[in-house]
C-alpha positions in Angstrom: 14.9 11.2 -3.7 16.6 8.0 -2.8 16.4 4.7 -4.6 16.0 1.8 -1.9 17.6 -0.5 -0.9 20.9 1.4 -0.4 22.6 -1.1 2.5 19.6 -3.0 3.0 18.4 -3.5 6.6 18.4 -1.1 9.1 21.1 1.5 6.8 18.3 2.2 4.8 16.1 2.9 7.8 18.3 5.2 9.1 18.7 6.9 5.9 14.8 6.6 5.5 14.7 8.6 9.2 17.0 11.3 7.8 14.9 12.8 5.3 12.6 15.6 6.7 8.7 14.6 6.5 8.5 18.1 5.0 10.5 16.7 1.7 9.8 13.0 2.0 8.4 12.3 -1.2 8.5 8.8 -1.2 6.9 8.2 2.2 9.5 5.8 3.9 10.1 8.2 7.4 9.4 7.4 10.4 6.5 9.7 10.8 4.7 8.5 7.6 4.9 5.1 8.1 4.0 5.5 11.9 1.0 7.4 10.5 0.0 4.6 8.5 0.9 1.6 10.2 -1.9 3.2 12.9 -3.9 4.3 10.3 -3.6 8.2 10.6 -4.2 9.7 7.8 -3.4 13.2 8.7 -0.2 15.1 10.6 -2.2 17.6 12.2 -5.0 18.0 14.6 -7.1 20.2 12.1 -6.9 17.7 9.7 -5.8 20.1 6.7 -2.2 18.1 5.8 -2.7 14.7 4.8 -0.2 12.1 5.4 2.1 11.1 2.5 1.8 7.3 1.5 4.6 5.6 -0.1 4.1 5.7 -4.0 4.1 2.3 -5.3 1.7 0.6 -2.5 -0.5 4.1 -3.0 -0.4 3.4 -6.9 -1.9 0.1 -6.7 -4.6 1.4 -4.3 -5.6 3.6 -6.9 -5.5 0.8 -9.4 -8.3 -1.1 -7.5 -10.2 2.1 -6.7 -9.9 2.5 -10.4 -11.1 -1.1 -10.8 -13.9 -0.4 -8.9 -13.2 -3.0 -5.9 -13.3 -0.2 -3.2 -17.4 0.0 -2.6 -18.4 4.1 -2.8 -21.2 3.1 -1.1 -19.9 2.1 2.4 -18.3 5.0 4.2 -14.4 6.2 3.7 -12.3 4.1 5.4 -14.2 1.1 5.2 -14.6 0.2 1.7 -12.8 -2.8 1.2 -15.2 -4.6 3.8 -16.3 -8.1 2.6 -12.9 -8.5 -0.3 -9.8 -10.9 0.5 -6.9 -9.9 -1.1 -3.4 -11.9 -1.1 -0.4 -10.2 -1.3 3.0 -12.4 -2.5 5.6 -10.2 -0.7 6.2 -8.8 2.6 9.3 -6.4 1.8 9.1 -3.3 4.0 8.8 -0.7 1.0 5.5 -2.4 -0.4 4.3 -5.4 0.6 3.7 -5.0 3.8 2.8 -1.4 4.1 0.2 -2.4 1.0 -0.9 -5.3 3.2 -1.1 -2.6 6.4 -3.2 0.1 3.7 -5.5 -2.7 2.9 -6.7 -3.8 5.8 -7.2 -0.4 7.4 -10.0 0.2 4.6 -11.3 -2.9 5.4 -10.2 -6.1 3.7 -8.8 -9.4 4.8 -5.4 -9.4 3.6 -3.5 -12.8 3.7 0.5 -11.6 3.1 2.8 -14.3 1.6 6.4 -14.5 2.1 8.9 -17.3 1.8 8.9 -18.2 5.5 4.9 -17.9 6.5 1.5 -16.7 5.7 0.3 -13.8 8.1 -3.6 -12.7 8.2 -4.1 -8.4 8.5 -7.6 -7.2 9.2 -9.6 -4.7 10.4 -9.1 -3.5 13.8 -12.1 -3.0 16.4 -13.5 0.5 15.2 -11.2 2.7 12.9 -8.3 1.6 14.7 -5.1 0.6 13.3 -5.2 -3.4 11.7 -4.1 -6.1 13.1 -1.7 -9.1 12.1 -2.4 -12.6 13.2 -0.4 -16.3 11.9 -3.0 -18.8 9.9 -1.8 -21.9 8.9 -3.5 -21.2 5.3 -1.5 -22.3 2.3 -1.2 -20.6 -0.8 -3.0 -23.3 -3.0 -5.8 -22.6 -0.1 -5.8 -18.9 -0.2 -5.7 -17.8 -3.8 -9.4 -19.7 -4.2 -11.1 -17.4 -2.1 -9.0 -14.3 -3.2 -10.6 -11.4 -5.2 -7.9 -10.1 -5.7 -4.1 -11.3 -5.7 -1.1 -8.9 -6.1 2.4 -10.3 -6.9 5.6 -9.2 -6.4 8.2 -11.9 -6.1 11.9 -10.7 -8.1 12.3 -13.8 -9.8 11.4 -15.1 -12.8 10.7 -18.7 -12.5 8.2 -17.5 -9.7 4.6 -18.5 -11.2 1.0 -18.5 -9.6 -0.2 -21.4 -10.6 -3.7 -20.2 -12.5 -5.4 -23.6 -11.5 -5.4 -22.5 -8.2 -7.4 -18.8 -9.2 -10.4 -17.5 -8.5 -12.9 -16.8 -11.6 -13.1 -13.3 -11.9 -10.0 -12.5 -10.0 -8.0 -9.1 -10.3 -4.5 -10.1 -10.7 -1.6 -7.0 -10.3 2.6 -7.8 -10.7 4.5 -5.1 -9.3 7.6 -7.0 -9.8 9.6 -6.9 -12.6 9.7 -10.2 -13.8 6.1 -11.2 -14.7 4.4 -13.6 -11.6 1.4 -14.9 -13.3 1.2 -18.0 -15.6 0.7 -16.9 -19.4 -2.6 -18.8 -18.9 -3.6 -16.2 -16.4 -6.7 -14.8 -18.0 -8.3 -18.0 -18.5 -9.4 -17.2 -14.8 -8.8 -13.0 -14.1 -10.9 -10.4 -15.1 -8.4 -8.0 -15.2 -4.2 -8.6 -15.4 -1.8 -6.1 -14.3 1.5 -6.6 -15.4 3.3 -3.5 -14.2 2.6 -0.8 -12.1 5.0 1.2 -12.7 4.1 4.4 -15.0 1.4 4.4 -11.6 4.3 4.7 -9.0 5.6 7.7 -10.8 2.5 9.5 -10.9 2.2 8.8 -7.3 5.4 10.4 -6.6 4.7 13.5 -8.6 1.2 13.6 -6.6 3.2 13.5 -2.9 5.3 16.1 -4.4 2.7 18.5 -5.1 0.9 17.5 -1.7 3.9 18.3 0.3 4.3 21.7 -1.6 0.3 22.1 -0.9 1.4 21.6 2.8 4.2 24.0 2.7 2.2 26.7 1.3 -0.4 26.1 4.2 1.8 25.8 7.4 3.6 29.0 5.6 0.2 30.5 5.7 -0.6 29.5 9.4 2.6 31.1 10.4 2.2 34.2 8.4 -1.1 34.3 9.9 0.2 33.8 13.4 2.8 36.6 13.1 0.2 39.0 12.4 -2.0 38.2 15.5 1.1 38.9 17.8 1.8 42.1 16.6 
């Protein structure tokens, strides 16, 4: 396991590329985030070994399934249809790929970064999302937003709660706390960390790749007995 950034820029990609999808805990190589940019959610044809999902984007989907925002009744894959969700950081470990998960389940994801706002929705079909420039601002956004997820690393960062929606879901995954203390005055729910989740997330790809060991040790086994 490897604790990013290293060199920062394209080191840490290489280093990312390095470590074999069959051990790649955390998610970050090339054919895992290929997979999910283009929303494939599994690495073989017979659909038995699931893709692996870096942990701390995957934790905070599982905080809003937990929170109920992904609808069970519309079918897998889809479930986010109808929410808008604004995401304050674009960094290539979480926010974007967050922004990327998002949006291939269904929702209209505005992601915020220092320089511009970008728009990721739905694709036509199932297929991978797509990214478009809005000239949105923040103040205009975080009105509509059902739910808006922070993770700016600085501490006199603050969403300004004026500008929340009643009834929001508001998530920090940074480690300096985003949200004004006022904050619940407008959310229905504030989480200030996520990152007990992130662990568990690891230790869950861990035991998925040792699932998908097991099985592709299985298929082989299988396959040396049919050829003799």
């Amino acid at each position: 396991m490897i604790y990013y950034p290293v060199f920062g820029g394209g080191h840490d990609q290489y280093i990312q590329n390095c470590v074999s999808p069959y051990k790649d805990v955390e998610g970050l190589c090339h054919l895992y985030r290929f997979n999910m940019y283009h929303n494939i959610r599994f690495v073989d044809h017979g659909h038995t070994l699931k893709s692996i999902v870096p942990c701390t984007p995957l934790g905070i989907l599982k905080i809003l399934e937990y929170l109920r925002i992904y609808d069970q009744d519309i079918p897998y894959g889809n479930q986010l249809f109808g929410k808008i969700i604004t995401i304050v950081n674009r960094s290539e470990v979480v926010g974007r790929p967050l922004a990327a998960l998002l949006a291939n389940d269904g929702a209209k994801v505005f992601s915020v970064d220092i320089h511009d706002v970008l728009i990721f929705a739905r694709g036509q079909g199932f297929h991978k999302h797509v990214v478009s420039d809005t000239n949105m601002k923040l103040e205009e956004i975080l009105p509509i937003s059902d739910v808006v997820i922070t993770g700016v690393p600085s501490s006199s960062y603050k969403i300004k709660t004026e500008f929340l929606k009643t009834g929001v879901i508001a998530i920090n995954f940074s480690s300096d706390k985003n949200f004004e203390d006022s904050v619940m005055t407008r959310a229905s729910v504030l989480v200030n960390t996520v990152g007990r989740v992130t662990v568990t997330m690891l230790e869950r790809n861990l035991l998925r790749l040792r699932k998908s060991q097991l099985i592709r040790a299985a298929k082989a086994k299988q396959l040396l007995s049919t050829s003799n």
